[in-house]
DSSP file (Angstrom, degrees, kcal/mol; ACC not computed):
  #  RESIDUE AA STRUCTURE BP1 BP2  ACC     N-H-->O    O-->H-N    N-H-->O    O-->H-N    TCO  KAPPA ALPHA  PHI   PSI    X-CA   Y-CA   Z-CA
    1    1 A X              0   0    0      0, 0.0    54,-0.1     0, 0.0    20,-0.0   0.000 360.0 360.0 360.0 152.8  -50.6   12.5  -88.3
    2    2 A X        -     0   0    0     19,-0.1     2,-0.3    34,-0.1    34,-0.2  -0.005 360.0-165.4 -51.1 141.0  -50.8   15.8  -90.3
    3    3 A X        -     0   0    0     32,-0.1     2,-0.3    51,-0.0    18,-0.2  -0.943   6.4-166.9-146.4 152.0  -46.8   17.9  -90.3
    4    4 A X  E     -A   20   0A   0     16,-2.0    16,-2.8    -2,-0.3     2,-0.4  -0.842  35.2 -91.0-128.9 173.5  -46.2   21.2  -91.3
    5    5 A X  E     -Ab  19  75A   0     69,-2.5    71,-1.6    -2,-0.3     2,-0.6  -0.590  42.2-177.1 -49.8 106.6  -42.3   23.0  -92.0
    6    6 A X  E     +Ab  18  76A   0     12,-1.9    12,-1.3    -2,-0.4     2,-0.3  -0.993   4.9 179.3-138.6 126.7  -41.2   24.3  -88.8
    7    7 A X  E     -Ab  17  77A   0     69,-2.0    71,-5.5    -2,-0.6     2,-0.5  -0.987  15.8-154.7-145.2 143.1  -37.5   26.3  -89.2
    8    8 A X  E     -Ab  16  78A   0      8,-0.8     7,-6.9    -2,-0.3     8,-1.1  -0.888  12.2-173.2-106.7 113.4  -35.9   27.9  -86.7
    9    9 A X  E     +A   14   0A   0     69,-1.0     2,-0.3    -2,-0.5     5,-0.2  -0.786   4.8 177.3-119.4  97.6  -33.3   30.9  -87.5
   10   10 A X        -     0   0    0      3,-2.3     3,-0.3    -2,-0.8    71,-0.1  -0.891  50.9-101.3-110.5 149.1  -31.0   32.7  -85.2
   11   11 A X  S    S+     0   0    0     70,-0.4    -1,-0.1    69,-0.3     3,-0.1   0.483 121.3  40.4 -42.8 -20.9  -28.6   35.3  -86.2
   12   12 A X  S    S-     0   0    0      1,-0.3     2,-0.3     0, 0.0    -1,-0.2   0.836 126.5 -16.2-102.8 -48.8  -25.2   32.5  -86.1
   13   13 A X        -     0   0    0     -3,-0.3    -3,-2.3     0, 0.0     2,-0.5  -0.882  65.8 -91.0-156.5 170.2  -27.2   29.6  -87.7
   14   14 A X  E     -A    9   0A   0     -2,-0.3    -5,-0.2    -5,-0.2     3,-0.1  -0.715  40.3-176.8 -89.0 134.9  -30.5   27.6  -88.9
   15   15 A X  E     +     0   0A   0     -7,-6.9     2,-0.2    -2,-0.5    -1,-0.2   0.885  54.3  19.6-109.9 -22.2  -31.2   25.7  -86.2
   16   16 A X  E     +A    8   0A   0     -8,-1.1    -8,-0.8     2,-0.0    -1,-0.3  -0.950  47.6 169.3-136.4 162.9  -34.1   23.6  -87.0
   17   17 A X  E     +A    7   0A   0     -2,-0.2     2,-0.2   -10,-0.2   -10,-0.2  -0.794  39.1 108.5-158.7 138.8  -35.6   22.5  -90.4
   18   18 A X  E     -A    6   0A   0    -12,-1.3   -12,-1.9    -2,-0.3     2,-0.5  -0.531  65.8 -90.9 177.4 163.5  -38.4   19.6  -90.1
   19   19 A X  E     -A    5   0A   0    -14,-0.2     2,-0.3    -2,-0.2   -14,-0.3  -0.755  43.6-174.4 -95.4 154.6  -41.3   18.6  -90.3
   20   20 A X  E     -A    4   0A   0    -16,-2.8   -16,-2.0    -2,-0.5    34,-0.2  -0.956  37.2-138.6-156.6 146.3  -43.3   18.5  -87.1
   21   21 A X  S    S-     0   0    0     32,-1.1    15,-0.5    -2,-0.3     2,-0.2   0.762  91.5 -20.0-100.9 -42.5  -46.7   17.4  -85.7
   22   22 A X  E     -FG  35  53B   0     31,-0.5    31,-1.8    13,-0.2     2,-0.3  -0.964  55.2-146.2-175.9 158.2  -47.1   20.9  -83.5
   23   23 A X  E     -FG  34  52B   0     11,-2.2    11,-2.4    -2,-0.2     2,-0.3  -0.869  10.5-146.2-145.3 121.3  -44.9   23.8  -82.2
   24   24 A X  E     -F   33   0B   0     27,-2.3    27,-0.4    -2,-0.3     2,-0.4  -0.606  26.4-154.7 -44.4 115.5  -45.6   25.6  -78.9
   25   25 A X  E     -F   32   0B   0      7,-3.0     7,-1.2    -2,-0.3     2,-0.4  -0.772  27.4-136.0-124.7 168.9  -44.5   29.3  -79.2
   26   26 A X        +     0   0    0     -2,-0.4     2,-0.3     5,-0.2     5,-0.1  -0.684  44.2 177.3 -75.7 162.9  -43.4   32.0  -76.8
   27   27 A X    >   -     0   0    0     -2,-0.4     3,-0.6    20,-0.1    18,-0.3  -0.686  45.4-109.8-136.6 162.8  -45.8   34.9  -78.6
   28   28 A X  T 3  S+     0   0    0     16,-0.7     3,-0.1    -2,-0.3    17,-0.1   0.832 115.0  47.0 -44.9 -57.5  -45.8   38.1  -77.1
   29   29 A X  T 3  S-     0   0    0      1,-0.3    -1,-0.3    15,-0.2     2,-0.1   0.184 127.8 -49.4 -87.5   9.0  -49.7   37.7  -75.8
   30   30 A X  S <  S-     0   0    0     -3,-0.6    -1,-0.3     2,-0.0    -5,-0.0  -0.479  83.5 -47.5 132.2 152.7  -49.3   34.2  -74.3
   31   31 A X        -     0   0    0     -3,-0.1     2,-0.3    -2,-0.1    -5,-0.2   0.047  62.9-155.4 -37.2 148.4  -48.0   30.6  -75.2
   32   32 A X  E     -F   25   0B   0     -7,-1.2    -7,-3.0    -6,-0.1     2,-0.5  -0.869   7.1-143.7-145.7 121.3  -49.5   29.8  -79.0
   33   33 A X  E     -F   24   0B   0     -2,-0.3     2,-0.4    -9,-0.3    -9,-0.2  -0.636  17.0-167.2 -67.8 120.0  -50.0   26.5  -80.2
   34   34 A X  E     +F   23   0B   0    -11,-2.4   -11,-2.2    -2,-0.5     2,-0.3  -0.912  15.0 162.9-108.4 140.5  -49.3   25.9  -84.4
   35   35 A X  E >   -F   22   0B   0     -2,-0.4     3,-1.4   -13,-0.2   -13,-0.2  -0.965  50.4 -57.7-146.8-173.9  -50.2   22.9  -85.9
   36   36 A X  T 3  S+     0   0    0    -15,-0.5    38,-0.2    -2,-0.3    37,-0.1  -0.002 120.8  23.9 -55.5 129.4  -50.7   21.9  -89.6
   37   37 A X  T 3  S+     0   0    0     36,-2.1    -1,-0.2     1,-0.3    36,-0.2   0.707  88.0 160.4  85.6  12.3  -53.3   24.3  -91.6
   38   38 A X    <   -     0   0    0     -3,-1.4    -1,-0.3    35,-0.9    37,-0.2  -0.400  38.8 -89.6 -60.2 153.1  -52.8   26.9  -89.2
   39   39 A X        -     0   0    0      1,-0.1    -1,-0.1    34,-0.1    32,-0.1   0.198  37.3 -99.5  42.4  75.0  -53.7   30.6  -90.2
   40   40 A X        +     0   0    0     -3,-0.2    32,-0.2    32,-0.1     2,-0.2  -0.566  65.4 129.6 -54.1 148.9  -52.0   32.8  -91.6
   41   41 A X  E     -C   71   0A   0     30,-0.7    30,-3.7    -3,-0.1     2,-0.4  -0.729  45.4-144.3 173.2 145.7  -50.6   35.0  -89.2
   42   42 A X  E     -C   70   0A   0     28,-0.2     2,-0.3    -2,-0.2    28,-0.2  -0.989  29.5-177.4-136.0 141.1  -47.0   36.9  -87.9
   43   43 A X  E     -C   69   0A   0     26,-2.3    26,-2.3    -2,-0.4     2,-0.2  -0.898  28.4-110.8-146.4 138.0  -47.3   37.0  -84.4
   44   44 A X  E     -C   68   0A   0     -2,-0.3   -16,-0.7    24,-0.2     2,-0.3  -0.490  30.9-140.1 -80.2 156.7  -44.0   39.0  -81.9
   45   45 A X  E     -C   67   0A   0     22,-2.2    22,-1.1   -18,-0.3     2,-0.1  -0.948  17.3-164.2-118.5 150.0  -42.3   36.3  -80.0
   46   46 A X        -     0   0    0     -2,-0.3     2,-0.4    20,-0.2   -20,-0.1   0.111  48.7 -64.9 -95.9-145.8  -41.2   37.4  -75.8
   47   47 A X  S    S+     0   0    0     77,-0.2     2,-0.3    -2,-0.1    18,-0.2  -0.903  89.5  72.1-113.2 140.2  -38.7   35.1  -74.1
   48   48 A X  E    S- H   0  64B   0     16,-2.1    16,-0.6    -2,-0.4     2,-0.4  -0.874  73.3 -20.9 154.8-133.4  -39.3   31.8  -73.4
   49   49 A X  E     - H   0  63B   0     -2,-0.3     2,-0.3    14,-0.2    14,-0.2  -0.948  23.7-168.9-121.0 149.9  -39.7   28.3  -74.8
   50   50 A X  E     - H   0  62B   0     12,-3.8    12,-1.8    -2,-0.4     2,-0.6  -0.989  19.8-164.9-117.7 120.0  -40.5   27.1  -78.1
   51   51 A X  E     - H   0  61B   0    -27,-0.4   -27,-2.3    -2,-0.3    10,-0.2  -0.898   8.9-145.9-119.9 128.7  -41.3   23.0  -77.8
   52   52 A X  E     -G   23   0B   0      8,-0.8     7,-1.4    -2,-0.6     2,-0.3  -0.386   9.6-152.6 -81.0 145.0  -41.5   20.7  -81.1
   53   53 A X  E     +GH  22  58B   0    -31,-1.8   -32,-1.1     5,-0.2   -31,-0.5  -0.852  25.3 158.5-122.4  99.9  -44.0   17.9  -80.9
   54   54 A X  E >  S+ H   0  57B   0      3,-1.1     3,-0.8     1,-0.4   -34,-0.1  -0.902  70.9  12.2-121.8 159.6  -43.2   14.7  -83.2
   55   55 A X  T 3  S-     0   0    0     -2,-0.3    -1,-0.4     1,-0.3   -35,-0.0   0.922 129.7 -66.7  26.8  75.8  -44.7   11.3  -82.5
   56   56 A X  T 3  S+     0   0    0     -3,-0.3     2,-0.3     3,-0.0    -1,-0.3   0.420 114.6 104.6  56.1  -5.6  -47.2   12.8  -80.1
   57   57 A X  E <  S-H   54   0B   0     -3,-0.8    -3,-1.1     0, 0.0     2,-0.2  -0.928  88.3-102.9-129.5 154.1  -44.1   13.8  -77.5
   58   58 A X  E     +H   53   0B   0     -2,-0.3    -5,-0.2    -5,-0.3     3,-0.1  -0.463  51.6 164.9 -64.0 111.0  -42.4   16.6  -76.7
   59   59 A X  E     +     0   0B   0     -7,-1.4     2,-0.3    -2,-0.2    -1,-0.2   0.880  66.4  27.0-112.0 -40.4  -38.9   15.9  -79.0
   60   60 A X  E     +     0   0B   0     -8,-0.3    -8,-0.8    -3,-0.1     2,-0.4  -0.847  54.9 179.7-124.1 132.6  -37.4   19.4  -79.0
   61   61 A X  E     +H   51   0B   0     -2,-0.3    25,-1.9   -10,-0.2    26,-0.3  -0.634  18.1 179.5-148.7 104.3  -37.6   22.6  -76.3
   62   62 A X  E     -HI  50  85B   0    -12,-1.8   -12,-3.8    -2,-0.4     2,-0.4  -0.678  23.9-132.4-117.2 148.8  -35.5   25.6  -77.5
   63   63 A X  E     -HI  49  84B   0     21,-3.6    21,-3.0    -2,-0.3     2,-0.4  -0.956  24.7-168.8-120.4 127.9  -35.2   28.9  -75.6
   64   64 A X  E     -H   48   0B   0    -16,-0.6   -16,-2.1    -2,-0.4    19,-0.2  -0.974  15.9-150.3-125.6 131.5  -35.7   32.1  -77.8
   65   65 A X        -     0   0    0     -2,-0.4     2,-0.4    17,-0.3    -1,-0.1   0.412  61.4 -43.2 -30.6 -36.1  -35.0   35.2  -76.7
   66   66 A X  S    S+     0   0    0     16,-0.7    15,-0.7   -18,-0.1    16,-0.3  -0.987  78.4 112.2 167.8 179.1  -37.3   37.6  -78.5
   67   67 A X  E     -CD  45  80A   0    -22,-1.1   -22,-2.2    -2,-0.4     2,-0.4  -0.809  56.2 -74.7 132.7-163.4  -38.3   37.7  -82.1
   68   68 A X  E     -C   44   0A   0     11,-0.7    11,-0.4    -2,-0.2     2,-0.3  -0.921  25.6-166.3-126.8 164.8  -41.0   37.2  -84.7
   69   69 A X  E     -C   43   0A   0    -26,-2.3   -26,-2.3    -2,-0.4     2,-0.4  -0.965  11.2-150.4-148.2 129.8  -42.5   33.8  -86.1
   70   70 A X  E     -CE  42  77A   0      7,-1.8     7,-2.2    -2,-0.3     2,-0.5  -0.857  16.4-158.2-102.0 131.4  -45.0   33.7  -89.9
   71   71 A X  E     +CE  41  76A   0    -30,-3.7   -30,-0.7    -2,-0.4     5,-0.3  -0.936  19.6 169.6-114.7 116.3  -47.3   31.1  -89.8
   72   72 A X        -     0   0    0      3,-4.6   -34,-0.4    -2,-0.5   -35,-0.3  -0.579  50.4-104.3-105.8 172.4  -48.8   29.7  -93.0
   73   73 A X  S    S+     0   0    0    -36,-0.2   -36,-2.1     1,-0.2   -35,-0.9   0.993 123.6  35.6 -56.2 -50.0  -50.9   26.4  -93.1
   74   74 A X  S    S+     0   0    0    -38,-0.2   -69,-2.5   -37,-0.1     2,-0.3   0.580 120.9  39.2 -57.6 -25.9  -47.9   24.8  -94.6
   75   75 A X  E     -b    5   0A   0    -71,-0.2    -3,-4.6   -37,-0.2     2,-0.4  -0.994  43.5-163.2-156.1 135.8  -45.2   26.4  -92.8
   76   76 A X  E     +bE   6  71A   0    -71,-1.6   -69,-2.0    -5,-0.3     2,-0.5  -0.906  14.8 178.6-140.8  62.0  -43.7   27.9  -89.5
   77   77 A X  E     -bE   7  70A   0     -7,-2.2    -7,-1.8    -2,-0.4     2,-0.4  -0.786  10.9-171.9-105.5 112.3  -40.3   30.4  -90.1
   78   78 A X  E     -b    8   0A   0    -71,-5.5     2,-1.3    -2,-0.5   -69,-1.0  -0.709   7.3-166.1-105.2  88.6  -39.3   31.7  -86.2
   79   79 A X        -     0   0    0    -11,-0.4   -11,-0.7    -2,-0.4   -69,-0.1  -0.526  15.6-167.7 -61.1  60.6  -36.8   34.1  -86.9
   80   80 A X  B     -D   67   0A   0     -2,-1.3   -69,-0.3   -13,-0.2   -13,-0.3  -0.225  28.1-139.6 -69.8 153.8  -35.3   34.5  -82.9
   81   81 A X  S    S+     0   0    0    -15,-0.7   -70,-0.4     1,-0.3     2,-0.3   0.763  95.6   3.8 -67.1 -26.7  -33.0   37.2  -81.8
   82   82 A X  S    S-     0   0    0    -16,-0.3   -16,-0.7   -72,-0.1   -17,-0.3  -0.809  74.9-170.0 177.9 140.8  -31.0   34.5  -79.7
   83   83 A X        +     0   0    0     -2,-0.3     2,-0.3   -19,-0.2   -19,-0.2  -0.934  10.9 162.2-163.5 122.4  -31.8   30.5  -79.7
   84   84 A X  E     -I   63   0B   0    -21,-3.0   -21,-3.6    -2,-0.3     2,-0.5  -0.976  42.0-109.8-132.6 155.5  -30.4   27.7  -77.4
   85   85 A X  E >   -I   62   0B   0     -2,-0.3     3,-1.3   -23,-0.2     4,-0.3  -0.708  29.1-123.9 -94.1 152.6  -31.4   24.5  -76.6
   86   86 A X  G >  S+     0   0    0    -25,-1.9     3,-1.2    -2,-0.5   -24,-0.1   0.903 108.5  64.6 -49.7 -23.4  -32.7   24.1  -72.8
   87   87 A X  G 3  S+     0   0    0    -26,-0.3     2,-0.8     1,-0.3    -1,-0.3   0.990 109.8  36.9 -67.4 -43.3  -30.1   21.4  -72.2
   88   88 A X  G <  S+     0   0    0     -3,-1.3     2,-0.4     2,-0.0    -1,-0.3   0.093  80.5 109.0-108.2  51.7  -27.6   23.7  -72.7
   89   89 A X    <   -     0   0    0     -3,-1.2     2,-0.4    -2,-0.8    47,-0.1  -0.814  64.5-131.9-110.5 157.6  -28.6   26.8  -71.3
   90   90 A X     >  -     0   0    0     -2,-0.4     4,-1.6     1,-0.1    43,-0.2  -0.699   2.7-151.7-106.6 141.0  -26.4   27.6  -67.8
   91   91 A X  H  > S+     0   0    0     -2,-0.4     4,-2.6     2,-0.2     5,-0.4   0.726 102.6  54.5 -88.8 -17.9  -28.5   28.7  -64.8
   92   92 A X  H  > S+     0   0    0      2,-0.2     4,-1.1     3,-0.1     5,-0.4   0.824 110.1  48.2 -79.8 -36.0  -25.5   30.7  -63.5
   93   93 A X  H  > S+     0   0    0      2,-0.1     4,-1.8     3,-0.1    -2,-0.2   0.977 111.5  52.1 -69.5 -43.4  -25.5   32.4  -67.1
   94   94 A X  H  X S+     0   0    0     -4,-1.6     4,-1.8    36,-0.2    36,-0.2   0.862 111.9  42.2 -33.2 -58.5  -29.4   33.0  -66.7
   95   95 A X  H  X S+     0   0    0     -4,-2.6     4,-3.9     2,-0.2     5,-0.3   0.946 114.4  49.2 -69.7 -58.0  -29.2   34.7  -63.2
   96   96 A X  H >X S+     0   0    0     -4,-1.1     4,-2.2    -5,-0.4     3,-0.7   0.941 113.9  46.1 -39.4 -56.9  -26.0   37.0  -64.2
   97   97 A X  H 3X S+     0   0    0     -4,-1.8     4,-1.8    -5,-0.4     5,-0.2   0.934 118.8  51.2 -63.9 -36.1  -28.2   38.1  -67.8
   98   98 A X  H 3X S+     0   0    0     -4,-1.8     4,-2.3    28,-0.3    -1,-0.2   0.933 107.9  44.6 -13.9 -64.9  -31.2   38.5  -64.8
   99   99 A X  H XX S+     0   0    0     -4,-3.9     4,-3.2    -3,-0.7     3,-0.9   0.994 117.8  47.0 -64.6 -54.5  -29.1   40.8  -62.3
  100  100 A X  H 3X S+     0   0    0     -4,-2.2     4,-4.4     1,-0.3     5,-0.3   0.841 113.0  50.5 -72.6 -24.6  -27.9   43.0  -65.6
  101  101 A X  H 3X S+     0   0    0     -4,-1.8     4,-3.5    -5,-0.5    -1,-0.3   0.944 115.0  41.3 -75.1 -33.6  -31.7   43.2  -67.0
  102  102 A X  H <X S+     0   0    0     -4,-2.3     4,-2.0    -3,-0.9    -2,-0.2   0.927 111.4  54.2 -88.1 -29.2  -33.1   44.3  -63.7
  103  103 A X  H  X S+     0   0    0     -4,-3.2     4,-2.0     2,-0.2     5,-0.3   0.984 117.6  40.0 -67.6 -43.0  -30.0   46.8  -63.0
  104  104 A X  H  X S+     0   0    0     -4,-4.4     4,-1.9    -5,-0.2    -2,-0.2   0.906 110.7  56.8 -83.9 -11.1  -31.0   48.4  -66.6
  105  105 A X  H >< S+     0   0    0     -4,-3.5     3,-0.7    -5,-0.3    -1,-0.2   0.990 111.5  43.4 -35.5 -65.2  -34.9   48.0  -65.9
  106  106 A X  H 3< S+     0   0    0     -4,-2.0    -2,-0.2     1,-0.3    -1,-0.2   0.539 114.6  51.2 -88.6 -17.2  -34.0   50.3  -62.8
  107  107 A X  H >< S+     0   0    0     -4,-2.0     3,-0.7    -5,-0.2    -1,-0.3   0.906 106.1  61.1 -65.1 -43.7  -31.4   53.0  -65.2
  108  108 A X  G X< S+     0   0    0     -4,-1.9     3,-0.8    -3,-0.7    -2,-0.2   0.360  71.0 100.0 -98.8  12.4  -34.2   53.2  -67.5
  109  109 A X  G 3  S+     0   0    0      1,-0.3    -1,-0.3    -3,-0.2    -2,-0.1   0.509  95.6  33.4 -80.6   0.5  -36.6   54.8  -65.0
  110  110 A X  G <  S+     0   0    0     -3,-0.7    -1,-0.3     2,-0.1    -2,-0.1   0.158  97.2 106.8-107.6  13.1  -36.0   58.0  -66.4
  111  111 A X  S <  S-     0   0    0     -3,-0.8     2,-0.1    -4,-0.1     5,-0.1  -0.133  88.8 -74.9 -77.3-179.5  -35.5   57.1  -69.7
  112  112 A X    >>  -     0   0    0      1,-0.1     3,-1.5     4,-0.1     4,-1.1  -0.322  54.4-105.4 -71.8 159.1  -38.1   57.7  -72.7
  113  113 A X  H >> S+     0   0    0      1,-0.3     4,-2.8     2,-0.2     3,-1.1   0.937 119.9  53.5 -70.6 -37.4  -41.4   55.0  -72.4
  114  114 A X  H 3> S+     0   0    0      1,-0.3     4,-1.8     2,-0.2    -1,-0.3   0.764 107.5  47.2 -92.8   7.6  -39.9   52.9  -75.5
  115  115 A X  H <> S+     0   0    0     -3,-1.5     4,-0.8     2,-0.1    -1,-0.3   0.676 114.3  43.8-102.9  22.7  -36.5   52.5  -74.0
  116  116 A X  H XX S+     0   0    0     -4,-1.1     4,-2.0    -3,-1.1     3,-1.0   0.864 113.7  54.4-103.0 -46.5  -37.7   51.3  -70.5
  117  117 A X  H 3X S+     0   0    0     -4,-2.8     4,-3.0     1,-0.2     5,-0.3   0.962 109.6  49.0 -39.1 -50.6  -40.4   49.0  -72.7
  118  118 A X  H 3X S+     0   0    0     -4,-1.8     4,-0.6    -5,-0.4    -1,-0.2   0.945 114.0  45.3 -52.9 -33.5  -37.1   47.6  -74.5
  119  119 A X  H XX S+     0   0    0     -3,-1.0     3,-1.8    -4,-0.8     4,-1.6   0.962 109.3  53.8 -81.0 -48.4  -35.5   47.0  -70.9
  120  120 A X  H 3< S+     0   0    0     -4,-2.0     5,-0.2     1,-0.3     4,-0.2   0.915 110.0  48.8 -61.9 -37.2  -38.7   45.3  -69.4
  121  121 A X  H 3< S+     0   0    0     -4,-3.0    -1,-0.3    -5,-0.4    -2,-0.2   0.708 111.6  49.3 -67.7 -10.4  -38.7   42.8  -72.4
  122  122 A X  H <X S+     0   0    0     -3,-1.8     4,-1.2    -4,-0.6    -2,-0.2   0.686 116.0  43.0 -79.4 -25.1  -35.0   42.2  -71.7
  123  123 A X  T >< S+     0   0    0     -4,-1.6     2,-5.2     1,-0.3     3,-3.1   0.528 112.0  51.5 -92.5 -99.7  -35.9   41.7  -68.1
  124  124 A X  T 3> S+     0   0    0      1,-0.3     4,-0.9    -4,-0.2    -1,-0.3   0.368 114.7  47.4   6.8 -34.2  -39.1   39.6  -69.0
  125  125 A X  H 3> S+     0   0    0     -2,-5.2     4,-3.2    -5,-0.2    -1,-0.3   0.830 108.8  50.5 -86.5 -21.3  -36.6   37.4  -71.2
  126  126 A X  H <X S+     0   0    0     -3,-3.1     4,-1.4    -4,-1.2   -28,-0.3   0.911 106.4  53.6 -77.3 -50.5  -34.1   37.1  -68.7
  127  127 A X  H >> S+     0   0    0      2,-0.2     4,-1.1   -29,-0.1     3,-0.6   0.939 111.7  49.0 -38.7 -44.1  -36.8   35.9  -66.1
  128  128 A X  H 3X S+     0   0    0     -4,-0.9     4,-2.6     1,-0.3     3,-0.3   0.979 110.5  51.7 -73.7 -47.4  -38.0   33.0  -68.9
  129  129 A X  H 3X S+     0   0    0     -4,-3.2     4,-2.5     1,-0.2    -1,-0.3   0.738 110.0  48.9 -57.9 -18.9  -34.5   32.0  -69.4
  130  130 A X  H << S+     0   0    0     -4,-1.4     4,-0.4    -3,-0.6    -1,-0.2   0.896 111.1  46.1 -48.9 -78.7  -34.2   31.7  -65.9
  131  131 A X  H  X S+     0   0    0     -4,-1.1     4,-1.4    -3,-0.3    -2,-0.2   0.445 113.9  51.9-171.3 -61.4  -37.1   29.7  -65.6
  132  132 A X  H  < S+     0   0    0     -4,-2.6    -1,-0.3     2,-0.2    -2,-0.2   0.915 101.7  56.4 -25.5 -72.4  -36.1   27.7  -68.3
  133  133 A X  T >< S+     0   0    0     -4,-2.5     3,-0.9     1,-0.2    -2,-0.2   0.811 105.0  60.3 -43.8 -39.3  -32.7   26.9  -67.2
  134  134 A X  T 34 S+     0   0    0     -4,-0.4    -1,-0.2     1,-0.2    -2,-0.2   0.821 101.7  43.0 -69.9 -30.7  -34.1   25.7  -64.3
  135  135 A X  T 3<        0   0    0     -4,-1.4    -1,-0.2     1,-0.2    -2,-0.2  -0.073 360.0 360.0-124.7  60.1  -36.0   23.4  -65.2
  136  136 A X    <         0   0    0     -3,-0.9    -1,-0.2   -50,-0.1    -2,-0.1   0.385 360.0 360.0 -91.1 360.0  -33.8   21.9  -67.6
């Protein structure tokens, strides 16, 4: 089957480099499927999973925090604020980074519209990790 370049970049390290059959992505507007000869196209990423497909199965499932991802036909650069893999994300770490996103959702209810949008994408990421964790 057909591979493109899929790398994965978080602020401490590169975390993936390969080639890869398909990549699921968190995108802002809904789950997005890449595969070889995609598009062009640089697309916001929310919180949530990104899952690698080689040999037709699910091989990799990484939890990204926010971020942006360029999609070329060739190639796949997701440039996450924050990246784990779902085995090692803590559910007790999830729920605390929850409780603190929904306490600064609920400060930011007089704040200006783009910093309660920044706090609702912290809580929205914090839900996915969640969500994640759990069903790791």
């Amino acid at each position: 089957m057909a591979t493109f370049q899929l790398e994965l970049v978080s602020p401490e390290k590169l975390l993936l480099s390969r080639a890869v059959e398909m990549a699921v992505l968190p995108a802002a507007e809904g789950e997005m499927g890449v595969l070889p000869g995609h598009a062009p196209v640089i697309v916001t990423l929310g919180g949530g999973v990104i899952r690698v497909t080689e040999g037709g199965q699910v091989t990799e499932r990484l939890f990204v925090a926010g971020g942006f991802a360029e999609v070329t036909p060739e190639r796949c650069t997701v440039l996450a604020v924050e990246a784990t893999p779902v085995a090692q994300l803590s559910r007790a770490a999830a729920e605390q980074r929850l409780r603190d996103a929904e306490a600064a959702y609920a400060a930011a209810a007089g704040d200006t519209p783009e910093k309660r949008d920044a706090a609702m994408a912290r809580l929205l990421s914090a839900r996915a990790m969640v969500q994640a964790a759990e069903a790791a």
